[in-house]
C-alpha positions as CSV (number, residue, x, y, z in Angstrom):
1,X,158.7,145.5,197.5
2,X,162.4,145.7,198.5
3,X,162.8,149.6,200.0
4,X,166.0,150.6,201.6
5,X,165.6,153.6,204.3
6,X,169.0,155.6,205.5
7,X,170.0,156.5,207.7
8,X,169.0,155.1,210.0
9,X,168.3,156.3,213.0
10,X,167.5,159.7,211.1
11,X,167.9,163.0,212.0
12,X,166.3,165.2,209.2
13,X,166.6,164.2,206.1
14,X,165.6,159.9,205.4
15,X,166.5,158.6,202.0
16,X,164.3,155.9,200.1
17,X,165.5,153.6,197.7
18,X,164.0,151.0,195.5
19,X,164.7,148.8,192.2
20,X,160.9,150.1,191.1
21,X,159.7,154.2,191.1
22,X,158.3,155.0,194.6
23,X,154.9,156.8,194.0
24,X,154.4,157.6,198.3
25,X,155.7,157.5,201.3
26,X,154.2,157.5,204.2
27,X,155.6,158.3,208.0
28,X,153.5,157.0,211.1
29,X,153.9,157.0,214.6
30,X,153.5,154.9,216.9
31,X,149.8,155.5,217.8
32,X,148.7,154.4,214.0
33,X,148.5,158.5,213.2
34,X,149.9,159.5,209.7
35,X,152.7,162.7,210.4
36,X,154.0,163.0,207.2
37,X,153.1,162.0,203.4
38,X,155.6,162.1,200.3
39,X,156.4,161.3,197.1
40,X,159.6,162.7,196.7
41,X,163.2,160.0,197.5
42,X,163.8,162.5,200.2
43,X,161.7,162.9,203.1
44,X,162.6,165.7,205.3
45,X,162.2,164.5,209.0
46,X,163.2,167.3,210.9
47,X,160.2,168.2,212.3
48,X,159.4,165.3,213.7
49,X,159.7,164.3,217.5
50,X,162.3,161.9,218.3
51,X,161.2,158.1,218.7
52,X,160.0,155.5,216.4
53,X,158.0,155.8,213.5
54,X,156.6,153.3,210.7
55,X,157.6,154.4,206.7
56,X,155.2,153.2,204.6
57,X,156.2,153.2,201.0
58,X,154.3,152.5,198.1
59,X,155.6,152.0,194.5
60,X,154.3,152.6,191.1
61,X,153.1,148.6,190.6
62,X,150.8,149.9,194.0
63,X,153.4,147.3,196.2
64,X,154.0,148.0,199.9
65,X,156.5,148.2,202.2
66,X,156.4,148.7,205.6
67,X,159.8,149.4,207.6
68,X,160.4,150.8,211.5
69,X,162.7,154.0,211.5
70,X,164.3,155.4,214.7
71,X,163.9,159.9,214.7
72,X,167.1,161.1,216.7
């Protein structure tokens, strides 16, 4: 699954972008924990604590992505 996250690093609001529908996102930290779930192309991030985070994205064909993010 090709998934494009922006920008990136992120402050509140991350954008996800791919040639197929994305059915969820996912936002983890570093300790494996989910912090945020989605299914919109806009994630607001906001709320987060700065650092690194894993975006998990999932399409409508059930293909995964997995991509590191950087929270400002």
């Amino acid at each position: 699954l090709e998934v494009s996250l922006y920008p990136n690093p992120v402050k509140d609001i991350l954008n996800v972008t791919a040639a197929t529908e994305i059915k969820s996102v996912e936002i983890y930290n570093l300790q494996g924990q989910k912090v945020k779930m989605s299914s919109q192309k806009q994630v607001s991030v906001s709320d987060l604590a700065k650092g690194i985070y894993f975006v998990k994205s999932q399409d409508i064909n059930n293909a995964i992505s997995t991509q590191k993010i950087v929270k400002e």
